[in-house]
C-alpha positions as CSV (number, residue, x, y, z in Angstrom):
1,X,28.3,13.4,19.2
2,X,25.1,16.0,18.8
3,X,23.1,16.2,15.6
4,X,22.1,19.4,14.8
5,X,18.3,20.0,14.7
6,X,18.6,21.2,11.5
7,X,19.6,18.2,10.3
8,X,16.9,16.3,12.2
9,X,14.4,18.9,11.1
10,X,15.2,17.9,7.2
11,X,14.9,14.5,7.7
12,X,11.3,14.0,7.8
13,X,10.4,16.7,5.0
14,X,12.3,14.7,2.7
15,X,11.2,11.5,3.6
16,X,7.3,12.8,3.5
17,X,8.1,14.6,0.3
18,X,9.0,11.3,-1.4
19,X,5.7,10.0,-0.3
20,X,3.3,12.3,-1.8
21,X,4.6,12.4,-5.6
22,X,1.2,12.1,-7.3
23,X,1.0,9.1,-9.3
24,X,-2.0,8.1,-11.6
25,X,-4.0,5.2,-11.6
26,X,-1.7,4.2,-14.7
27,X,1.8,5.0,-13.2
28,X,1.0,3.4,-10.0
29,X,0.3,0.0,-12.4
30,X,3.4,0.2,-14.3
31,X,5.0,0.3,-11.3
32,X,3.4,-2.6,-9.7
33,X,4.6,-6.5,-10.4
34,X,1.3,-7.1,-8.7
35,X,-2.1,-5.8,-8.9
36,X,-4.8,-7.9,-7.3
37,X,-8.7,-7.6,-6.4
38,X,-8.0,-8.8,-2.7
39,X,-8.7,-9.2,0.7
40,X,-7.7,-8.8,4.2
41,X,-7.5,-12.1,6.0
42,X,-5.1,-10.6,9.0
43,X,-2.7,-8.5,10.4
44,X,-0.3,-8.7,13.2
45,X,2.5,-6.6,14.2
46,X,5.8,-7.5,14.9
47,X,8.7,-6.3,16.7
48,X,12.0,-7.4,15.5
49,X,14.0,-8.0,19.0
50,X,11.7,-5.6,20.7
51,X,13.3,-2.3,18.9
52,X,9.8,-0.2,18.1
53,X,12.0,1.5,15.4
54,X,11.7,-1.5,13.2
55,X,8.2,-2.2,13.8
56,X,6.2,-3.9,11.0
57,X,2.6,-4.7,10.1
58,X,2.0,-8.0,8.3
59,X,-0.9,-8.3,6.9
60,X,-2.5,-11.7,4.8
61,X,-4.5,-10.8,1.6
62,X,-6.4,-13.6,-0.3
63,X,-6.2,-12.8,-3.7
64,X,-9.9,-13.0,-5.8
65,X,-8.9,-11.4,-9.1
66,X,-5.5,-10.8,-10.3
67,X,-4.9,-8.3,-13.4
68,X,-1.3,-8.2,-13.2
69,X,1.5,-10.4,-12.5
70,X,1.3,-14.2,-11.2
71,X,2.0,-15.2,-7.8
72,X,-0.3,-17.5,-4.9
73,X,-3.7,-17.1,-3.8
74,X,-2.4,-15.5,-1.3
75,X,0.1,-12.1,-0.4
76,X,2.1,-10.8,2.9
77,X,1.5,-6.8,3.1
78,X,4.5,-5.8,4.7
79,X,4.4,-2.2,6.2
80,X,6.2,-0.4,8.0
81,X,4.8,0.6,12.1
82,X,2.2,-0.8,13.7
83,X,0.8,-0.9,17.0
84,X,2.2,-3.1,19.9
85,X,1.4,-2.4,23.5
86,X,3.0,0.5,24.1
87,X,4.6,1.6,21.0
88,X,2.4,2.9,17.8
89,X,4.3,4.2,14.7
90,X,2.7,5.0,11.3
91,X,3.7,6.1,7.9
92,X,2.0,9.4,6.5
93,X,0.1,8.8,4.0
94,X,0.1,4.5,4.3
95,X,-2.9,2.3,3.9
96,X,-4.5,1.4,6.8
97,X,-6.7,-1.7,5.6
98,X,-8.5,-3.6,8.5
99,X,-9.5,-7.1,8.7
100,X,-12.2,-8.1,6.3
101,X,-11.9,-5.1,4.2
102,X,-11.7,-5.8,-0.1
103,X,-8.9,-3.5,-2.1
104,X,-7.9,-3.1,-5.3
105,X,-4.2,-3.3,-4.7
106,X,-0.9,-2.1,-6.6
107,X,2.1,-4.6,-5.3
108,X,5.7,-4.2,-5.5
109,X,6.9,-7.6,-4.8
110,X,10.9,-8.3,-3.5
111,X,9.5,-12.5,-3.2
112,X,6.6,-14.1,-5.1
113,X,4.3,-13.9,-2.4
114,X,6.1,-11.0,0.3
115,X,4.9,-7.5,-0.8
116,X,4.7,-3.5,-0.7
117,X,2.2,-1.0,-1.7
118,X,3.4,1.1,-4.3
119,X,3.0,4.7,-3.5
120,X,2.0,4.5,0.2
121,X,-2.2,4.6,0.9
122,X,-2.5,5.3,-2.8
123,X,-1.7,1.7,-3.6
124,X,-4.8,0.2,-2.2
125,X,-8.3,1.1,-3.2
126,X,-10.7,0.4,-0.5
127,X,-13.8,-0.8,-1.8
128,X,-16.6,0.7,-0.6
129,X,-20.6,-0.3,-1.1
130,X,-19.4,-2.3,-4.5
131,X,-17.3,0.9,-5.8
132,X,-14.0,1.6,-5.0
133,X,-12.7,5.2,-3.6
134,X,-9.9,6.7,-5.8
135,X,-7.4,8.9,-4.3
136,X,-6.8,12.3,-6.9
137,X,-3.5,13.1,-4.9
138,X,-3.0,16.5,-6.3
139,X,-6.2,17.8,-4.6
140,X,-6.2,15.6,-1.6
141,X,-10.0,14.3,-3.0
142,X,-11.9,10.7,-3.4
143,X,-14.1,9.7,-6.1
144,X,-16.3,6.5,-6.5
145,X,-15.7,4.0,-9.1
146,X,-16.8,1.0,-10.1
147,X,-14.2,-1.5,-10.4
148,X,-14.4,-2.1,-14.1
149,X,-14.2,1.8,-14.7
150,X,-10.4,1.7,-12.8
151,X,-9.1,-1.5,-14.3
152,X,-9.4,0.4,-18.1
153,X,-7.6,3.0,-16.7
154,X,-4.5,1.0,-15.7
155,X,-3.3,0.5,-19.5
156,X,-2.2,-2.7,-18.4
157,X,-0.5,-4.7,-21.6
158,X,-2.1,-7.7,-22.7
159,X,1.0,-9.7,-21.9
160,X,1.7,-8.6,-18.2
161,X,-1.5,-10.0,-17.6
């Protein structure tokens, strides 16, 4: 049976299209089950009986600061692609948060302790020289802020704390 190219065409547009709906600082945290001051411990890649197509990256975050949510000291990053010999597959738009690096990170969680980004690369806030960069996803910008400055911003109730 032949798809038609079309059809294949569409495909990715909608799948990118749901990737880059801005979301503020605020939506992004009532979105979250998790957000954690964390970071990267370790990543490996892992290919489910060899089939690149369902590729994932696994990466361990210790957690230093929580502000939302409860959960261990430390989290599972799943994401989908990776890179394994051969094969190399990424999301547009996902994090790409290396070994040793500290984020800010907005978690959707389906266990305690086994998570997602929410909203792709816009889910985890690098830190950079003590301040961490901010994605403005409706002009494709960074700014600098301090860590303190972002946490008012998330409107994060008292109780989900």
């Amino acid at each position: 049976m032949r798809t038609p190219v079309g059809l294949l065409l569409l495909v990715p547009a909608v799948a990118l299209a749901t990737s880059i709906i801005p979301h503020s600082l605020a939506q992004r945290a009532a979105e979250a089950d998790r957000i954690a001051l964390v970071q990267v411990l370790s990543r490996e890649t892992i290919v489910p009986n060899d089939d690149p197509r369902r590729m994932r990256t696994i990466s361990k975050l210790a957690v230093a600061q929580s502000y939302k949510g409860e959960g261990g000291q430390f989290v599972e990053l799943v994401q989908a692609g990776g890179k394994s010999g051969l094969y190399e597959a990424h999301v547009p738009g996902d994090a790409k948060l290396e070994v040793g690096a500290t984020a800010l990170v907005f978690l959707k969680c389906q266990q305690p302790n086994v998570c997602a980004l929410v909203a792709l690369g816009a889910g985890a806030l690098r830190m950079v020289d003590g301040q961490l960069l901010v994605p403005d996803l409706k002009t494709a910008t960074y700014s600098k802020q301090t860590l303190a400055s972002v946490i008012k911003q998330l409107q994060i109730p008292r109780e989900a704390k």
